[in-house]
C-alpha positions in Angstrom: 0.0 0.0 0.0 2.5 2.2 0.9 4.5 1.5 -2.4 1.1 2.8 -4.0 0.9 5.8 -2.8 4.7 6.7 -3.2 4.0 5.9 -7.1 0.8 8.3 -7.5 2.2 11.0 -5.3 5.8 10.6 -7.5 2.9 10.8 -10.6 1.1 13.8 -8.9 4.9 15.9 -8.6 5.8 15.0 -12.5 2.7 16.1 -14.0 2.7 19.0 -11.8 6.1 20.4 -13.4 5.4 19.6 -16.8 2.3 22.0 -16.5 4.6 24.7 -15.3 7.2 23.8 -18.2 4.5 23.6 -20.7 2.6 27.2 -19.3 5.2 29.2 -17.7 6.3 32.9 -19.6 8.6 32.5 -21.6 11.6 35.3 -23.0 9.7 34.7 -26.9 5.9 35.9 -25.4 7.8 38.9 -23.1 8.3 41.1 -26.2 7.2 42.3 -29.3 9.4 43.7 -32.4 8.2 47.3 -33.0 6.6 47.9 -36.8 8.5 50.0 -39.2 6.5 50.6 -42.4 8.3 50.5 -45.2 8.9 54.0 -46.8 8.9 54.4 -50.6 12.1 55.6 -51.8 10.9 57.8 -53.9 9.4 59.6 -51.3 12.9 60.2 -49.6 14.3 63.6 -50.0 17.2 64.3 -47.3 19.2 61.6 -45.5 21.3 63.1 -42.3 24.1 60.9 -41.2 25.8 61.5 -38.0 28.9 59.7 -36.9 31.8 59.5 -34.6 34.0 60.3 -37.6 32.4 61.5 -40.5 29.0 63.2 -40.7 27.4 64.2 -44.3 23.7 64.9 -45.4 22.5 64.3 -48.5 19.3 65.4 -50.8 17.2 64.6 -53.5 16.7 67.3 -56.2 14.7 65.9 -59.3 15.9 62.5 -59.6 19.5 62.9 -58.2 20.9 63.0 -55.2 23.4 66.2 -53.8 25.8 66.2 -51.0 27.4 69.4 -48.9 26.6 73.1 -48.7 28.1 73.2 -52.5 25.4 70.2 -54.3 28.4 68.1 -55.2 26.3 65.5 -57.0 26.3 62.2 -55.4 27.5 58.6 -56.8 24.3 57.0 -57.5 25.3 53.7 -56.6 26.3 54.2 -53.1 23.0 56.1 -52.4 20.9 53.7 -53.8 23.0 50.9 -50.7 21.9 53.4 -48.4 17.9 54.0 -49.3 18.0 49.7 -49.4 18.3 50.1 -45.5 16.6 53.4 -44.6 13.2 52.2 -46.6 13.1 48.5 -45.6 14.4 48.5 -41.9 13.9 45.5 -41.1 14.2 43.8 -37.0 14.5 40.3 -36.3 15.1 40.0 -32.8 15.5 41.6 -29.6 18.9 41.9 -28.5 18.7 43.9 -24.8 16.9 45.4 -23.0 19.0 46.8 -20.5 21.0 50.1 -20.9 23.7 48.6 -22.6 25.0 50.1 -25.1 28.4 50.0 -25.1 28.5 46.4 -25.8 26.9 47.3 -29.6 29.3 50.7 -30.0 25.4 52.3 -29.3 27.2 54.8 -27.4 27.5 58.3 -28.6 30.9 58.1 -28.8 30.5 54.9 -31.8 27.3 55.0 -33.0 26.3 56.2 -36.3 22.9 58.3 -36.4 20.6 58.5 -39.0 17.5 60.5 -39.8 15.3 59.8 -42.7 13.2 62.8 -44.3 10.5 62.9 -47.0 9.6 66.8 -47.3 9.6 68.1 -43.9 8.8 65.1 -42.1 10.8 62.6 -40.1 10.1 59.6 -41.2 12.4 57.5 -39.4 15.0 57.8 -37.2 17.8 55.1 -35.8 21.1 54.4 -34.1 23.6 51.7 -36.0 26.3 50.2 -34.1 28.2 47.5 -34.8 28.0 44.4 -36.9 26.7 41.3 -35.3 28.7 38.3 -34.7 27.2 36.5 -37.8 27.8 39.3 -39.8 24.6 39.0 -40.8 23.0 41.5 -39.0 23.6 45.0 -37.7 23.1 46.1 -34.2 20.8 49.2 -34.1 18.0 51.1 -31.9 15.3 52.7 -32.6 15.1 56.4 -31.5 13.0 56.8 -28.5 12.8 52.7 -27.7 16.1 52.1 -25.1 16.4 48.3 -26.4 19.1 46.7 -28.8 17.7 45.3 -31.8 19.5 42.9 -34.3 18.9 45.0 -37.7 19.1 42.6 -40.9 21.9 42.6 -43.1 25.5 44.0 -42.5 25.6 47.3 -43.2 27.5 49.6 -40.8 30.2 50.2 -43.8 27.4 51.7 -46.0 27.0 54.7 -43.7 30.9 55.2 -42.8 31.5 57.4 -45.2 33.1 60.7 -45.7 31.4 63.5 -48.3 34.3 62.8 -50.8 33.7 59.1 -50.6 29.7 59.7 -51.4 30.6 61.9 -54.6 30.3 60.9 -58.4 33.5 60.2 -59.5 32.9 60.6 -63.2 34.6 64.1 -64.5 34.1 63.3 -67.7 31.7 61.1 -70.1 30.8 61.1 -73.4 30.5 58.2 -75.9 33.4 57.4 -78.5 31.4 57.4 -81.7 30.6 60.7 -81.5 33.8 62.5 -81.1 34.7 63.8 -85.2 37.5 66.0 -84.0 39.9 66.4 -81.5 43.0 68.3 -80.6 46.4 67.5 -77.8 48.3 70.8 -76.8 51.5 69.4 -74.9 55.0 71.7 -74.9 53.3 74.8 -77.2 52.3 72.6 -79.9 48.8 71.8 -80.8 48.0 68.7 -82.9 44.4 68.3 -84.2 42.9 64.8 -85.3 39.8 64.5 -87.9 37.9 61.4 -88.9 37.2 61.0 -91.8 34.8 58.6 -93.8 35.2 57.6 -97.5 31.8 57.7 -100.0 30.1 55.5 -101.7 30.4 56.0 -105.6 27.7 57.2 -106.6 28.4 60.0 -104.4 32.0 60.4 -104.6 31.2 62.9 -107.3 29.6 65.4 -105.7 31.1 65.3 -101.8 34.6 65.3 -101.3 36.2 62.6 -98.4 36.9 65.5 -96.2 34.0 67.0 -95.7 30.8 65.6 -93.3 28.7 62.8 -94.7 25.6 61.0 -93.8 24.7 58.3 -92.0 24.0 56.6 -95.3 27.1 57.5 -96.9 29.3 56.1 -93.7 32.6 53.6 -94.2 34.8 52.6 -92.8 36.6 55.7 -91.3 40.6 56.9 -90.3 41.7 59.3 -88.6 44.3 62.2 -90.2 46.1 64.9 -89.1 45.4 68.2 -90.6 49.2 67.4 -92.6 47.3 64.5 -94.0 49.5 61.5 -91.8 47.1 58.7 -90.7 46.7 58.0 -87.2 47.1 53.9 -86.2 43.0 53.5 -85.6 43.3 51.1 -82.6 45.6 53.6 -80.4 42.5 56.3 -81.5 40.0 54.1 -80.4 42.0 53.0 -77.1 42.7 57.3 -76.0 39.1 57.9 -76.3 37.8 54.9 -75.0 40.3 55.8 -71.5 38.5 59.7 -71.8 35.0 58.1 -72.4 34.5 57.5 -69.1 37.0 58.9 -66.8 37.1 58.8 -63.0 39.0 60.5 -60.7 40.6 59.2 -57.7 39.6 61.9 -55.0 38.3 65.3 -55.9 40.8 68.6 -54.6 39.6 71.8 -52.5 38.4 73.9 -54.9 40.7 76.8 -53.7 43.8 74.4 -55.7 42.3 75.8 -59.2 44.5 78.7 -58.6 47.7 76.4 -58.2 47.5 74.4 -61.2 49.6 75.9 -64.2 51.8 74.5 -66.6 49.9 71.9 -67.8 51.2 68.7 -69.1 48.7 67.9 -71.8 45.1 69.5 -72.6 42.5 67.9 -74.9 39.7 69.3 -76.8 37.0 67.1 -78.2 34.1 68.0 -80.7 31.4 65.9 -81.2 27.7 66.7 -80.2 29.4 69.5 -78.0 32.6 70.3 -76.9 34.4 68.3 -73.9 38.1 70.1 -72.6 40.5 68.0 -70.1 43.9 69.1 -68.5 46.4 67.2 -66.7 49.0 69.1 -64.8 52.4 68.1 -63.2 51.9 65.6 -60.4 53.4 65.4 -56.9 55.4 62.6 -56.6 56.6 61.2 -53.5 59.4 58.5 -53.5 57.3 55.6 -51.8 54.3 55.9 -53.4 52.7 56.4 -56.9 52.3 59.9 -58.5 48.4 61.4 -58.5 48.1 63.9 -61.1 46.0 66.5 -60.4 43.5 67.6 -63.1 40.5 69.6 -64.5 37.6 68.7 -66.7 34.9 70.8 -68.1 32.2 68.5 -67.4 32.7 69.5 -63.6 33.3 72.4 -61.6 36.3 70.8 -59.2 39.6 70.5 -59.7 40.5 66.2 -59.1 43.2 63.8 -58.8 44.1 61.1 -61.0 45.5 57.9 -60.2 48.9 57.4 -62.3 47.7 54.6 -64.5 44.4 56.4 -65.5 46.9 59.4 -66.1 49.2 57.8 -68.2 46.3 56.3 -70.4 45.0 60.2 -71.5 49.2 61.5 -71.2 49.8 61.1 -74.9 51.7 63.0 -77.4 50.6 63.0 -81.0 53.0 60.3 -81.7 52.0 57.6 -79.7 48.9 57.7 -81.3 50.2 57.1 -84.8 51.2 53.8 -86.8 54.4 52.3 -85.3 57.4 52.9 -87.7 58.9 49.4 -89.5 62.3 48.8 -88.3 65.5 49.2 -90.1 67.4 46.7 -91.5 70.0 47.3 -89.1 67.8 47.4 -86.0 66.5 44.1 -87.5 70.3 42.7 -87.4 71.1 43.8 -84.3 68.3 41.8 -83.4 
């Protein structure tokens, strides 16, 4: 009997903490992930960053996006990495509660802040700290709500920026085909280049090669000096293809337009309109490669190019001509 009652008692005690196991609050039922609405991006017209570094603010005007007190307009492709993650927000867990902040470089001495603005209305407004251990997710908070929320995606590096960084870097752009003319001006001496197409015959007659043809009446073209020598096509098509769309490697203070003088090469091109680039002496330094500071009239700062985009626009009229056959006696020496 007394074996009996040990059993249902022992029974009694087992069910007893299962209910409590099965019932009892859990840390998934004590919170709830707040709701942010996704914002259209097209709605978005300023973006204020704020950082421990580097702060910049940016706004929409038309379809593009400026930076800075001056407009300087923005690269498009960095913008659009930042409206992913200010219109889509997105929370997927809970990561404190308490007032720790630190921990997540939340603090005000590491986060990043960031206010998003369509018109004159905040429409959201959140702290990033650092990247989870995953790196799949960002650790943020939502202004006005003290707990630590794991942000998806890793994106911390997408708001580190500094204004240059967030500029376009295109200064100058144009497509090949439509250049007809262009000149090079290095050491006092100005070369000029012309394409020219050949005719068909039955309007060779009346049109001479020289002068501008139709679409129709298009060859195969070459490219001649104004003395008549023929420029090697490929070197022609590699110059303006390096011009077609440069880049520069960091834009200068606008103030250095005064400094630059002596130029090393300037280029004029004609086509649909008229497109001007100067290159100027560079700075070298013994340990590192020469930037070569430069000005373009498709934008209003002065810039610095990396020494291999340089020395793919650094060309005298020479190098873009045929190379010469060698002489017999180079050919022996050989």
């Amino acid at each position: 009997m007394k074996g009996k009652i040990e059993t249902i008692v022992l029974i009694i005690i087992i069910a007893a903490m299962a209910a409590y196991l099965a019932f009892r609050p859990t840390d998934r039922a004590t919170y709830q992930l707040p709701e942010l609405p996704g914002i259209a991006k097209e709605t978005i017209t300023k973006i204020e960053v704020t950082g421990p570094e580097n702060s910049f603010t940016v706004q929409r005007k038309d379809a593009k996006w400026f930076i800075g007190p001056d407009n300087r307009l923005v690269d498009s492709s960095k913008i659009d990495r930042i409206l992913d993650i200010v219109s889509a927000l997105k929370l997927t867990a809970m990561v404190s509660e308490s007032k720790s902040d630190r921990l997540y470089d939340l603090n005000p001495e590491k986060r990043i802040q960031v206010n998003v603005w369509a018109d004159k209305n905040l429409k959201r407004s959140f702290s990033i700290g650092k990247s989870a251990a995953t790196f799949r997710h960002t650790f943020v908070k939502i202004s006005g709500d003290d707990r630590v929320f794991h942000g998806e995606k890793n994106f911390r590096d997408r708001f580190e920026m500094t204004v240059d960084a967030m500029r376009d870097k295109n200064v100058l752009a144009f497509k090949p085909d439509e250049i007809k003319s262009f000149t090079i001006t290095r050491d006092g001496q100005t070369t000029e280049f012309k394409k020219r197409y050949e005719l068909n015959a039955d309007t060779a007659s009346t049109k001479k090669a020289e002068n501008e043809t139709s679409p129709s009446d298009k060859k195969p073209f070459t490219w001649v000096t104004a003395s008549g020598e023929v420029a090697d096509l490929n070197k022609i098509d590699a110059f303006l293809f390096a011009l077609s769309g440069l880049k520069c490697n960091r834009y200068l203070d606008d103030t250095a337009r005064d400094t630059l003088t002596h130029p090393v090469i300037s280029i004029t091109l004609s086509g649909t309109r008229e497109y001007q680039m100067t290159v100027y002496p560079h700075g070298k330094k013994e340990e590192e490669s020469p930037s070569w500071s430069a000005q373009s009239s498709e934008n209003n700062s002065p810039f610095l190019l990396a020494d291999f985009t340089a020395k793919d626009i650094i060309k005298t009229p020479g190098d873009l001509m045929p190379a010469k056959p060698k002489s017999e006696e180079a050919v022996k020496e050989e």
